[in-house]
C-alpha positions as CSV (number, residue, x, y, z in Angstrom):
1,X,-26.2,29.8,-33.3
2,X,-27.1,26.4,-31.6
3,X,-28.9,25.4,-34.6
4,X,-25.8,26.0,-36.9
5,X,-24.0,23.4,-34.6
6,X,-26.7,21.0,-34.8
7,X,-27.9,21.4,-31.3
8,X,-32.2,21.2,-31.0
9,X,-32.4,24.9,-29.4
10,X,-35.9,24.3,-28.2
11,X,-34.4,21.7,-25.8
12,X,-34.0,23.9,-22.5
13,X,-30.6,23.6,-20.6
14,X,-32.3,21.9,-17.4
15,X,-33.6,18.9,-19.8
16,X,-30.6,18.1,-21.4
17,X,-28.6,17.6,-18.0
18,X,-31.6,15.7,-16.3
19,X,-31.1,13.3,-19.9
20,X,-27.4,13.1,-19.5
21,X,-27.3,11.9,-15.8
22,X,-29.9,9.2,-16.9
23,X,-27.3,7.8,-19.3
24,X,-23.9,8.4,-17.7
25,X,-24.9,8.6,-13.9
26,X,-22.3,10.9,-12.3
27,X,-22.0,13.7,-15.3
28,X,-23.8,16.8,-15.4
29,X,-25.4,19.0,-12.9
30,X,-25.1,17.0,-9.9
31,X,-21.8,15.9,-10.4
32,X,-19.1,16.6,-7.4
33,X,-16.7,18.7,-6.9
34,X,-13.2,17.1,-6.9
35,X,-11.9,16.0,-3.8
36,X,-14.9,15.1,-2.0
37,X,-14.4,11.6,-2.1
38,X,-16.6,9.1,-0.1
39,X,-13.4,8.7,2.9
40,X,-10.9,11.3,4.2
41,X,-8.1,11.6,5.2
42,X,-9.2,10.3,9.1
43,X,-10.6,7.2,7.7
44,X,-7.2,6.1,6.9
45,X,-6.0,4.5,10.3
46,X,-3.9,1.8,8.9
47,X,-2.1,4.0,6.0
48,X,1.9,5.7,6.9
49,X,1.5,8.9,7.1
50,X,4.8,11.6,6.0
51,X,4.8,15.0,6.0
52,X,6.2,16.7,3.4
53,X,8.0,20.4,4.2
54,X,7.6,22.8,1.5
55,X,11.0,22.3,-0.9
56,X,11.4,26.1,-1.0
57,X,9.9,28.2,1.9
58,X,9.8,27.6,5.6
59,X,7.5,29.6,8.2
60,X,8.5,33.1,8.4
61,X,9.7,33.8,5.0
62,X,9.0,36.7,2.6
63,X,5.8,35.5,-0.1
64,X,7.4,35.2,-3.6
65,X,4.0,36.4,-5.3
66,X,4.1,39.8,-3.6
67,X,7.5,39.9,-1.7
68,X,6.5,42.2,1.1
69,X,4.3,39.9,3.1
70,X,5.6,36.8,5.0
71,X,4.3,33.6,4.5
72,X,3.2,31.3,7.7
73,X,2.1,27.8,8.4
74,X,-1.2,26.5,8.0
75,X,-3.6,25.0,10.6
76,X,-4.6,22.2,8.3
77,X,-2.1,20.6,5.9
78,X,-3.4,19.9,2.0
79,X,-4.0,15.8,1.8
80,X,-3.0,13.7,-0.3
81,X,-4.0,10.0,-0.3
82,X,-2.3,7.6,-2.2
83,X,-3.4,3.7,-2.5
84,X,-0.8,1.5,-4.3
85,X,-2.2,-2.3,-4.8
86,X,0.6,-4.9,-4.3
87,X,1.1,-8.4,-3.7
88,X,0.5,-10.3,-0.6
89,X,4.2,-11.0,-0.5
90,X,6.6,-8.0,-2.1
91,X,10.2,-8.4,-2.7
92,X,13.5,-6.0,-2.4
93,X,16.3,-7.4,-4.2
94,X,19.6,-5.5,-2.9
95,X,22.6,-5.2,-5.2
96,X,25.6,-5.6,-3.1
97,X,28.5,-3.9,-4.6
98,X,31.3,-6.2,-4.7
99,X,35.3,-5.2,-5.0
100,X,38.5,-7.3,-5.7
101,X,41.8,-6.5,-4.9
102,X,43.8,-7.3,-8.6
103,X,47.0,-7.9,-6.0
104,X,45.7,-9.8,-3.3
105,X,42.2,-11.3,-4.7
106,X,40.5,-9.9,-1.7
107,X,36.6,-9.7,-2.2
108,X,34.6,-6.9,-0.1
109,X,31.2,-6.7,-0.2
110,X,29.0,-4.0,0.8
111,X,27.2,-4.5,3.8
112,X,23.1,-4.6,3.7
113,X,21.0,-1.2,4.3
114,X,20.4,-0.9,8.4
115,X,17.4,-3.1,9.0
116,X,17.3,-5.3,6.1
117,X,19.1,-8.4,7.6
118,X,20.6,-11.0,5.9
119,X,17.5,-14.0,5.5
120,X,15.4,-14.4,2.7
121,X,12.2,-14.6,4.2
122,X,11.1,-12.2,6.5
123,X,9.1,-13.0,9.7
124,X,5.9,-11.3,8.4
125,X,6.3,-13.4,5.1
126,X,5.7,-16.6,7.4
127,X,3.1,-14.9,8.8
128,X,1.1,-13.8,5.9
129,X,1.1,-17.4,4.5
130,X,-0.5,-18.8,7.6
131,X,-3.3,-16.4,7.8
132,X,-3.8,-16.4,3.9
133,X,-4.3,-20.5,4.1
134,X,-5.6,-21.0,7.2
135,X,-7.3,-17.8,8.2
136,X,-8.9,-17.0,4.6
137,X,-9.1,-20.6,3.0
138,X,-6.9,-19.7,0.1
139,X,-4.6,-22.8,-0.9
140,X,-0.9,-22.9,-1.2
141,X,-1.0,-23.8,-5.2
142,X,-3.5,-20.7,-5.3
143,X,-0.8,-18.2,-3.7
144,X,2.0,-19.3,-5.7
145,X,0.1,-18.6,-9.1
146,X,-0.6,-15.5,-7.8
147,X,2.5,-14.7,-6.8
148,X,4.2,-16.6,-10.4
149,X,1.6,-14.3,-12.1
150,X,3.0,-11.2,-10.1
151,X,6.5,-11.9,-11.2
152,X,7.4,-12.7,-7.0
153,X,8.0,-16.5,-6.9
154,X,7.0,-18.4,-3.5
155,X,6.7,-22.1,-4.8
156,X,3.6,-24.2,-2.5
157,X,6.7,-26.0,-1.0
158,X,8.3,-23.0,0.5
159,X,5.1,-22.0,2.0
160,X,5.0,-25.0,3.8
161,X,8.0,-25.0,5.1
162,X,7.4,-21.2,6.4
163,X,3.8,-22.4,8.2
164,X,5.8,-25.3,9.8
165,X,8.8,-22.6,11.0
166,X,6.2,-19.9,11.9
167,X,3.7,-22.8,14.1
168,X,7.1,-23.9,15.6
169,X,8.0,-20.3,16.7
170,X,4.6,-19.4,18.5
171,X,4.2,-23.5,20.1
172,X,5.6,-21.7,23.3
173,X,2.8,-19.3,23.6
174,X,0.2,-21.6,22.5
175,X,1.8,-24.6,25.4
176,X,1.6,-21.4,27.9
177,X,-1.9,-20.7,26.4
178,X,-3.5,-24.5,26.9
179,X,-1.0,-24.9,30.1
180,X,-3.3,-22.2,31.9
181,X,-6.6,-22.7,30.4
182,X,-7.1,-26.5,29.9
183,X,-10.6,-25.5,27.8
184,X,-8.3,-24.6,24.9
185,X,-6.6,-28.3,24.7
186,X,-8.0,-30.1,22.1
187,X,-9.9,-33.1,23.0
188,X,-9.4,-36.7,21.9
């Protein structure tokens, strides 16, 4: 049969896998499992973690396969890790719903979502920029391009403008800082 198909039979099984892995290095016999990536789930410190009820059943409930047992929670919860690449900066854009009284010309517009305040730039945004240029050496003209490129605009000029605010904010804790240990003062 395997020489109808073109296939050398006198090639064992074992050879042909230990000639596969030499050219694609991952297929064949020694090939993983799914799921049994290099990192789990505990490796994750940093990542915002939800958990997700069941949309259907809740602990205690009869089992839908059989409908005589009842079904109960697990010890350990299935994982799922998700990593989503994004821009240094990211942007929301809010539509505001706006209305007009056609008697009195009144405009009302809807308030922001809780949270979201009313300034363009948040805090972190400032932030970000200064540790990005002065922290890991990448230029101002550098993040814009990367930002142009990522459809987020943040012109060299803003940035500026958002180290200058953001060094301004913290000058109290660094005047505190040099106040009480005179080694930090720079010398001149």
């Amino acid at each position: 049969m395997l020489a109808r198909a073109g296939i050398d039979a006198s090639v064992s099984e074992g050879s042909r896998g230990t000639e596969a892995n030499r050219m694609w290095p991952g297929h064949g016999r020694d090939r993983r499992a799914p799921g049994h990536g290099r990192h789990g789930a505990q490796a994750y410190d940093g990542a915002h973690r939800t958990e997700v009820p069941h949309p259907r059943m809740t602990h205690g409930d009869r089992c839908p396969a059989c409908t005589k047992g009842k079904v109960y929670r697990q010890r350990e919860p299935g994982v799922l890790i998700r990593l989503v690449g994004q821009a240094p900066m990211t942007a929301s854009v809010y539509a505001l719903e706006k209305l007009r009284c056609n008697l009195c010309g009144e405009l009302f517009t809807a308030d922001p979502p809780p949270g979201v305040g009313t300034e363009k730039y948040d805090a972190t945004t400032g932030a970000m920029v200064t540790l990005l240029t002065y922290g890991r050496g990448m230029p101002f003209y550098r993040l814009e391009q990367r930002q142009a490129n990522l459809q987020i605009p943040l012109p060299a000029s803003t940035q500026w403008e958002m180290v200058a605010d953001t060094a301004e904010r913290i000058r109290p804790a660094w005047d505190a800082l040099t106040h009480r240990l005179p080694l930090l003062q720079p010398s001149g």
